[in-house]
PDB file of N, CA, C and O in Angstrom:
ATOM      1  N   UNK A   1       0.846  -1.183   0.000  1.00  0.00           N
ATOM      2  CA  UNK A   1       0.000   0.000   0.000  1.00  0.00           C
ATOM      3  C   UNK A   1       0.885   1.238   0.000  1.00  0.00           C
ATOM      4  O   UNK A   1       1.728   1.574   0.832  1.00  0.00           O
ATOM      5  N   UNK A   2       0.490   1.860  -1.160  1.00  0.00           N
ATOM      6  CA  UNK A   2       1.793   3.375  -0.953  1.00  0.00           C
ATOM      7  C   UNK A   2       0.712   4.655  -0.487  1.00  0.00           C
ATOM      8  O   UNK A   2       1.083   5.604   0.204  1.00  0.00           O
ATOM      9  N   UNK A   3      -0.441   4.511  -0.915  1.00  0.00           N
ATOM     10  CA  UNK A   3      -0.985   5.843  -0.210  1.00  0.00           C
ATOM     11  C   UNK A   3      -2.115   5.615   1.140  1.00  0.00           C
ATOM     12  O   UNK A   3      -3.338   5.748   1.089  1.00  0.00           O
ATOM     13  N   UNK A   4      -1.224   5.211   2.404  1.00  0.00           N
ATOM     14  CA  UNK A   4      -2.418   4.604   3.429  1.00  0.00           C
ATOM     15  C   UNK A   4      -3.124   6.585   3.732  1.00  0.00           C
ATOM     16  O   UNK A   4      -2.694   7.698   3.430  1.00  0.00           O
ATOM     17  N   UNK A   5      -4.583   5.965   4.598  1.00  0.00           N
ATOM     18  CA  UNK A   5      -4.673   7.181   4.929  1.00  0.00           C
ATOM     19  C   UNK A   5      -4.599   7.177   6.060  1.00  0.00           C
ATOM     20  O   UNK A   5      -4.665   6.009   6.442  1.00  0.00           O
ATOM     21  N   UNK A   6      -4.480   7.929   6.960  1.00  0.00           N
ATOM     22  CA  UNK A   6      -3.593   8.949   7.763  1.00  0.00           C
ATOM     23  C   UNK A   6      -4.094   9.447   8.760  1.00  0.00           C
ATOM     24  O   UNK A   6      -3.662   9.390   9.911  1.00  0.00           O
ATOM     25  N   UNK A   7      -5.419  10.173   8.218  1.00  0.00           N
ATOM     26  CA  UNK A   7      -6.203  11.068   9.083  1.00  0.00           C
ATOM     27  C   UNK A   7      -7.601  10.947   9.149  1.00  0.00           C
ATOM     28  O   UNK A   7      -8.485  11.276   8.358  1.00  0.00           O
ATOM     29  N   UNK A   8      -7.622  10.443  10.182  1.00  0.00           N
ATOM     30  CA  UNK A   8      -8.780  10.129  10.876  1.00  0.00           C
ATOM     31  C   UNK A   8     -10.005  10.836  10.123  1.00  0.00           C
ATOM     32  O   UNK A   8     -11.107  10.318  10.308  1.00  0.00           O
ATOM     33  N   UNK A   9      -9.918  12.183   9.132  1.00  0.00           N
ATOM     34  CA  UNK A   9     -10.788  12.572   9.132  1.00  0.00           C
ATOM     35  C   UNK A   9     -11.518  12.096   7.955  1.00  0.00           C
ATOM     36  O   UNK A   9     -12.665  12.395   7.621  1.00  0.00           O
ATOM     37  N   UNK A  10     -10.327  10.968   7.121  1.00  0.00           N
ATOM     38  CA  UNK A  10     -10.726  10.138   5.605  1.00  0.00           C
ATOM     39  C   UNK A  10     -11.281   8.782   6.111  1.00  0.00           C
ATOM     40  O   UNK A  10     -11.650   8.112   5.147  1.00  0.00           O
ATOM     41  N   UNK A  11     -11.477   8.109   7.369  1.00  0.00           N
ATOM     42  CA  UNK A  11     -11.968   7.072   7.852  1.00  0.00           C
ATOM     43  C   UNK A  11     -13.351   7.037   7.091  1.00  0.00           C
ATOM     44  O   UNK A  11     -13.471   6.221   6.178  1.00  0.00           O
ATOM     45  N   UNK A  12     -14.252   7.754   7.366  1.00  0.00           N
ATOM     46  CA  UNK A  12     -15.621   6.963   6.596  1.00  0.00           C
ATOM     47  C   UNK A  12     -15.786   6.578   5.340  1.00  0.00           C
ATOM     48  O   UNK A  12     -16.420   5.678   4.787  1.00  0.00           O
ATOM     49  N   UNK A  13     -14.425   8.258   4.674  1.00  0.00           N
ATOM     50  CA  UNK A  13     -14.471   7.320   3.014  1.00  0.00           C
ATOM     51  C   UNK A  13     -13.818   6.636   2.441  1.00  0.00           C
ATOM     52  O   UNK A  13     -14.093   6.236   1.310  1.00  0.00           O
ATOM     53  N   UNK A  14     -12.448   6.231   3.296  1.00  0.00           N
ATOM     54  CA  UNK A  14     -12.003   5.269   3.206  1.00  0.00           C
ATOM     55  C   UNK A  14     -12.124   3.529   3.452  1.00  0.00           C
ATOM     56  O   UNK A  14     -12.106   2.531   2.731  1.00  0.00           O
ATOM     57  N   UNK A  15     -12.264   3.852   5.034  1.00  0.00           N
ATOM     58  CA  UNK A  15     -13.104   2.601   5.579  1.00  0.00           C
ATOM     59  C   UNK A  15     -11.941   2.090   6.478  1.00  0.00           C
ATOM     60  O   UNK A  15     -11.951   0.983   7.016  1.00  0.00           O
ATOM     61  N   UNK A  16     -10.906   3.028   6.592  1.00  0.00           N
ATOM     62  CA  UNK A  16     -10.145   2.392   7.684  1.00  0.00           C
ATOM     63  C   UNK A  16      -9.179   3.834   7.874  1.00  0.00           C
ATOM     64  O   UNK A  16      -9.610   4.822   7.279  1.00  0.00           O
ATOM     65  N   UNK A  17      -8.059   3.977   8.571  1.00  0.00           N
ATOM     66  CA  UNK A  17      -7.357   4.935   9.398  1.00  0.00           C
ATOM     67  C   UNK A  17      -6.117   3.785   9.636  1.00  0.00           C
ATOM     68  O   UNK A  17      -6.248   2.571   9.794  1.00  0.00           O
ATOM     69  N   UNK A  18      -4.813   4.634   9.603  1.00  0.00           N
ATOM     70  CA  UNK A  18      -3.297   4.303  10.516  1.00  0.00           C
ATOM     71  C   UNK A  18      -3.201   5.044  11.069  1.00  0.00           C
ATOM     72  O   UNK A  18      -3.082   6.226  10.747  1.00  0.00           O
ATOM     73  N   UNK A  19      -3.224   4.554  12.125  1.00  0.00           N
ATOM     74  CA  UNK A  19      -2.619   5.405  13.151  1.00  0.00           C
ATOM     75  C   UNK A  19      -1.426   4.478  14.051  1.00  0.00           C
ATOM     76  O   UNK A  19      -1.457   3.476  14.765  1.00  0.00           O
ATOM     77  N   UNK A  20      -0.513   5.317  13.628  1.00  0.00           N
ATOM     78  CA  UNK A  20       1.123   4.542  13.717  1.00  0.00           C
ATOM     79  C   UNK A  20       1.636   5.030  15.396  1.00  0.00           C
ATOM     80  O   UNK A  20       1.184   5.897  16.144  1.00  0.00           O
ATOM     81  N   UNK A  21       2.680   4.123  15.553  1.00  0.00           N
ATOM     82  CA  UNK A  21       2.595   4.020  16.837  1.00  0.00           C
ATOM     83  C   UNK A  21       2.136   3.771  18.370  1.00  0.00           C
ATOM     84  O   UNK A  21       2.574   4.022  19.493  1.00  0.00           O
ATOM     85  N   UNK A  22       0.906   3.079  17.736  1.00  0.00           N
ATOM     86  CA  UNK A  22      -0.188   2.900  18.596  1.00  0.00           C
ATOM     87  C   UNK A  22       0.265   1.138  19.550  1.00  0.00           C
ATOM     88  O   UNK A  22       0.387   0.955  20.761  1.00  0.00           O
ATOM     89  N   UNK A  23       0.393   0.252  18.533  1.00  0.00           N
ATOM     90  CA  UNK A  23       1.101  -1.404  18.961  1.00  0.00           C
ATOM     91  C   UNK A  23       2.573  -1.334  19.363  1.00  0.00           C
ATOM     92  O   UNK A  23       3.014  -0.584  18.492  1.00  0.00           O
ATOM     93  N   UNK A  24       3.327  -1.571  19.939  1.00  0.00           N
ATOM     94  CA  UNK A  24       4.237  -2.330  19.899  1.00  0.00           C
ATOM     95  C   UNK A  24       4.709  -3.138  19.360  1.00  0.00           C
ATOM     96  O   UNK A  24       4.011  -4.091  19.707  1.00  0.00           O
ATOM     97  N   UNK A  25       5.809  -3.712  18.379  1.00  0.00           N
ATOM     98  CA  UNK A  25       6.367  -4.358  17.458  1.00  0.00           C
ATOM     99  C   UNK A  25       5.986  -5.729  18.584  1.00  0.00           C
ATOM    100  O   UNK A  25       5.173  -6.535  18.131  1.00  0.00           O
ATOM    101  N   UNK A  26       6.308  -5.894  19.416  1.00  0.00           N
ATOM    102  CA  UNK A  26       5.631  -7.137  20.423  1.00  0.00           C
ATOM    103  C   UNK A  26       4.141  -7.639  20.152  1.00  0.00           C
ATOM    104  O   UNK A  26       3.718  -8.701  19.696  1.00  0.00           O
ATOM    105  N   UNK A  27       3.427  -6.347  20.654  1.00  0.00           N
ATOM    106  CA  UNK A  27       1.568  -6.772  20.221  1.00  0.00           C
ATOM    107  C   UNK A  27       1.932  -7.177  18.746  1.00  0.00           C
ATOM    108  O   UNK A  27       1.952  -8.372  18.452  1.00  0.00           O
ATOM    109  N   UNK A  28       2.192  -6.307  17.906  1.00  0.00           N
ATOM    110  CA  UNK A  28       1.594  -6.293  16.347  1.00  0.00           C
ATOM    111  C   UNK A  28       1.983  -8.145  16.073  1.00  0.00           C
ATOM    112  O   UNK A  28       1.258  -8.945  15.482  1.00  0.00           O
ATOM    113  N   UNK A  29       3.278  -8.413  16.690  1.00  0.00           N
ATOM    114  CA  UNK A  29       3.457  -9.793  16.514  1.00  0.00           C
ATOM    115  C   UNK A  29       2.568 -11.007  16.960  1.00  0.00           C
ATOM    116  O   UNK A  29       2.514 -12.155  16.519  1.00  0.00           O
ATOM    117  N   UNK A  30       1.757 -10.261  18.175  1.00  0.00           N
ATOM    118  CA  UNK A  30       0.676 -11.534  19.154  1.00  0.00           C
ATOM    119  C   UNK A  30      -0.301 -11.485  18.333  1.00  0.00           C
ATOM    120  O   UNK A  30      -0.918 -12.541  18.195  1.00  0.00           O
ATOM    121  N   UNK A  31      -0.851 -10.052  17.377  1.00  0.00           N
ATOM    122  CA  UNK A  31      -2.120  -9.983  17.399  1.00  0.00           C
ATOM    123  C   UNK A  31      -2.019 -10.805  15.589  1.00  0.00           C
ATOM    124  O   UNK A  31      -2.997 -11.301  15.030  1.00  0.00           O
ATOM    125  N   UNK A  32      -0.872 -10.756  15.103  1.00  0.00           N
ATOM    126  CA  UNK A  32      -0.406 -11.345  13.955  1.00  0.00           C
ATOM    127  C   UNK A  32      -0.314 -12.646  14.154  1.00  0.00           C
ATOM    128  O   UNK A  32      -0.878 -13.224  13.225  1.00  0.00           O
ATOM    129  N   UNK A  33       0.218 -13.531  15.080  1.00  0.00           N
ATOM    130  CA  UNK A  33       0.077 -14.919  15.250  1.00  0.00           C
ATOM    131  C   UNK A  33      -1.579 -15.543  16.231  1.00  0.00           C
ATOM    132  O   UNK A  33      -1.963 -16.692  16.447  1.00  0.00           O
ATOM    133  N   UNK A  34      -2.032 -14.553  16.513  1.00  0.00           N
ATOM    134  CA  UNK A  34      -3.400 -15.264  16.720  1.00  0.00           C
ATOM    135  C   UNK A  34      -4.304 -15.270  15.294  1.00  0.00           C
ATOM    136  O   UNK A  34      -4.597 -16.328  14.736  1.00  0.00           O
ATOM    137  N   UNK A  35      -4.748 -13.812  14.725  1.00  0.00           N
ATOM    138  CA  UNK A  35      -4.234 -14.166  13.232  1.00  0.00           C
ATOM    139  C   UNK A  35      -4.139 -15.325  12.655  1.00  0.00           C
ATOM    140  O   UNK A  35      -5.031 -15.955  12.089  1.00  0.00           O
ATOM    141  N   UNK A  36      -3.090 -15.588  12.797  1.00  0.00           N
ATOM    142  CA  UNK A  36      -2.685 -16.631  11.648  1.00  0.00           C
ATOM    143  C   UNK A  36      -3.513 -17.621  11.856  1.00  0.00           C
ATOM    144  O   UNK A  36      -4.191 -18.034  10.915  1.00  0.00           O
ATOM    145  N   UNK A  37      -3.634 -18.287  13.344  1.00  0.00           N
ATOM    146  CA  UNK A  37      -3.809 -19.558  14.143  1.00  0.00           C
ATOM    147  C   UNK A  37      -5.343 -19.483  13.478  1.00  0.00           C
ATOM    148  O   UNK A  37      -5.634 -20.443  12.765  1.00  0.00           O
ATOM    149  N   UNK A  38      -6.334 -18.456  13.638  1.00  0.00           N
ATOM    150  CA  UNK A  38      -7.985 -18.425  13.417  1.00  0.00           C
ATOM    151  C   UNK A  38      -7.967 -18.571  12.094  1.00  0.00           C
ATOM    152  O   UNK A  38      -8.822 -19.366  11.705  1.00  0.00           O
ATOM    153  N   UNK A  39      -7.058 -17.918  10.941  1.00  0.00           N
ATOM    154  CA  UNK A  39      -7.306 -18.089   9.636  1.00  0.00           C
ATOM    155  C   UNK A  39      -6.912 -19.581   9.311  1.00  0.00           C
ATOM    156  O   UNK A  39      -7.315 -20.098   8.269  1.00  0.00           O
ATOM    157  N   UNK A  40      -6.157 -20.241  10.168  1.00  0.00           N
ATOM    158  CA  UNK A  40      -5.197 -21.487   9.567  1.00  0.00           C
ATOM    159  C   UNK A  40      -6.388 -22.276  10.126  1.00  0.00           C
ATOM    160  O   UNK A  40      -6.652 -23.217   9.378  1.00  0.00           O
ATOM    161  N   UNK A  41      -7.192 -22.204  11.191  1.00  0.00           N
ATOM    162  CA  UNK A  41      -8.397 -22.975  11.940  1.00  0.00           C
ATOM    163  C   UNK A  41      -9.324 -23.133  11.354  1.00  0.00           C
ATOM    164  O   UNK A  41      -9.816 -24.252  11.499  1.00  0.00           O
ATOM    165  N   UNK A  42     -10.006 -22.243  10.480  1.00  0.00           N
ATOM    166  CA  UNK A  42     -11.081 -21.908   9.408  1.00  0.00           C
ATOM    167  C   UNK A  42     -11.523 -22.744   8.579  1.00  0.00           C
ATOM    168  O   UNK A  42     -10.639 -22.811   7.725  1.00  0.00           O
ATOM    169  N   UNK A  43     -12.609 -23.646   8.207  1.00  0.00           N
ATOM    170  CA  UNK A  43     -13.303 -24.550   7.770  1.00  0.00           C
ATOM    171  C   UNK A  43     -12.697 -24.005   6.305  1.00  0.00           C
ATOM    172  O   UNK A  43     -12.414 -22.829   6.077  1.00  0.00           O
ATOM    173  N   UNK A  44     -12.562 -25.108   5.373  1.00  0.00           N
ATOM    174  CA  UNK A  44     -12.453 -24.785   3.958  1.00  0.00           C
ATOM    175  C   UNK A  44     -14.141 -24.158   3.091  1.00  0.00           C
ATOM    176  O   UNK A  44     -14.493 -23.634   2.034  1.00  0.00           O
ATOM    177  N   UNK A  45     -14.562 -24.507   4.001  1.00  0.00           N
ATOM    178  CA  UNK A  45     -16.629 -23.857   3.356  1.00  0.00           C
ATOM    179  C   UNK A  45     -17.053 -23.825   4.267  1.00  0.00           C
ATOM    180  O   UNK A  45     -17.349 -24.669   5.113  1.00  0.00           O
ATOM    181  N   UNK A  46     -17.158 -22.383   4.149  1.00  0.00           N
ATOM    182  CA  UNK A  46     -18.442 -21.997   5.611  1.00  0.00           C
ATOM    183  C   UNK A  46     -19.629 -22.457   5.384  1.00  0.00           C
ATOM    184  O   UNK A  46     -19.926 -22.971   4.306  1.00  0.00           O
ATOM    185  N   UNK A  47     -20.323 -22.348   6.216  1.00  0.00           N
ATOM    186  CA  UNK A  47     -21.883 -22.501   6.365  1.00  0.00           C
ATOM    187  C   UNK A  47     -22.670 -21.699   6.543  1.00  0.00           C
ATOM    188  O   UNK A  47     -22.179 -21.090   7.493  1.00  0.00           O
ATOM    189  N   UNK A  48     -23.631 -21.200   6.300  1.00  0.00           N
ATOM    190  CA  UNK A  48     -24.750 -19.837   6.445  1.00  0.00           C
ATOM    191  C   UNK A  48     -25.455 -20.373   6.140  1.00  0.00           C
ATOM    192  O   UNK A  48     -25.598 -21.036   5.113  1.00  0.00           O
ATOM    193  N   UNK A  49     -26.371 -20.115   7.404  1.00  0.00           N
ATOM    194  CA  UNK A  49     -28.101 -20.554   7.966  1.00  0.00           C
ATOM    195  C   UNK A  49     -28.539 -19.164   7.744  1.00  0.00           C
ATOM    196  O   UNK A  49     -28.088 -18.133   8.242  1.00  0.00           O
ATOM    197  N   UNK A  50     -29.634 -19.351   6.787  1.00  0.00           N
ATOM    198  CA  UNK A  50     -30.099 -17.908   6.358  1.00  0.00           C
ATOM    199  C   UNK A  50     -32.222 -18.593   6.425  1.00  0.00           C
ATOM    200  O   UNK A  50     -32.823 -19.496   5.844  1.00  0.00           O
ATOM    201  N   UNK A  51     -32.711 -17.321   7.647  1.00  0.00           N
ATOM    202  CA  UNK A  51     -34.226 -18.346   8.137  1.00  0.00           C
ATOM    203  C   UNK A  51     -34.627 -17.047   7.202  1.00  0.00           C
ATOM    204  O   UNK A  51     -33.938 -16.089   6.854  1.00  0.00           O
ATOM    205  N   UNK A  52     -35.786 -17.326   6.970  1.00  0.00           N
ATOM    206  CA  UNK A  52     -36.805 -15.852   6.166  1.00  0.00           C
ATOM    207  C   UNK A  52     -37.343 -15.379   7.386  1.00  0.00           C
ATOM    208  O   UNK A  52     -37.217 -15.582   8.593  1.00  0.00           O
ATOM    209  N   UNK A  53     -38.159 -14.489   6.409  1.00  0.00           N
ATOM    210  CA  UNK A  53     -38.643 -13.560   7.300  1.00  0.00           C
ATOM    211  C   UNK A  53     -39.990 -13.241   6.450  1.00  0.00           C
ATOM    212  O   UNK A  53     -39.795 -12.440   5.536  1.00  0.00           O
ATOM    213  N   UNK A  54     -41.265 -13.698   6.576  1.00  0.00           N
ATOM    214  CA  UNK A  54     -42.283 -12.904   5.495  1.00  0.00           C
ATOM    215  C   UNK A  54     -42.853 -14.083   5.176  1.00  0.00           C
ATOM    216  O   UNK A  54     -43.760 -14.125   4.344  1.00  0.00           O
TER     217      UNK A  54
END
């Protein structure tokens, strides 16, 4: 990504915000290997129970 945005004030039309310095190179690593562990855990085909309504 070369143009992240920045400022909080492009969040809605973007759909996300950096705000740097916030993790620790420590967290960013925990929250990156739990991460991994839930994506690597993940059924190859989900399932969706979809009830009506009407």
């Amino acid at each position: 990504m070369n143009n992240l945005v920045e400022s909080a004030d492009e969040y809605s039309s973007a759909g996300y915000c950096v705000f740097r310095d916030v993790l620790t190179p420590d967290e960013i690593s925990n929250v990156r290997a739990n991460l991994d562990e839930l994506i690597r855990d993940m059924p190859e085909k989900m399932t969706v129970c979809k009830h009506g309504h009407g």
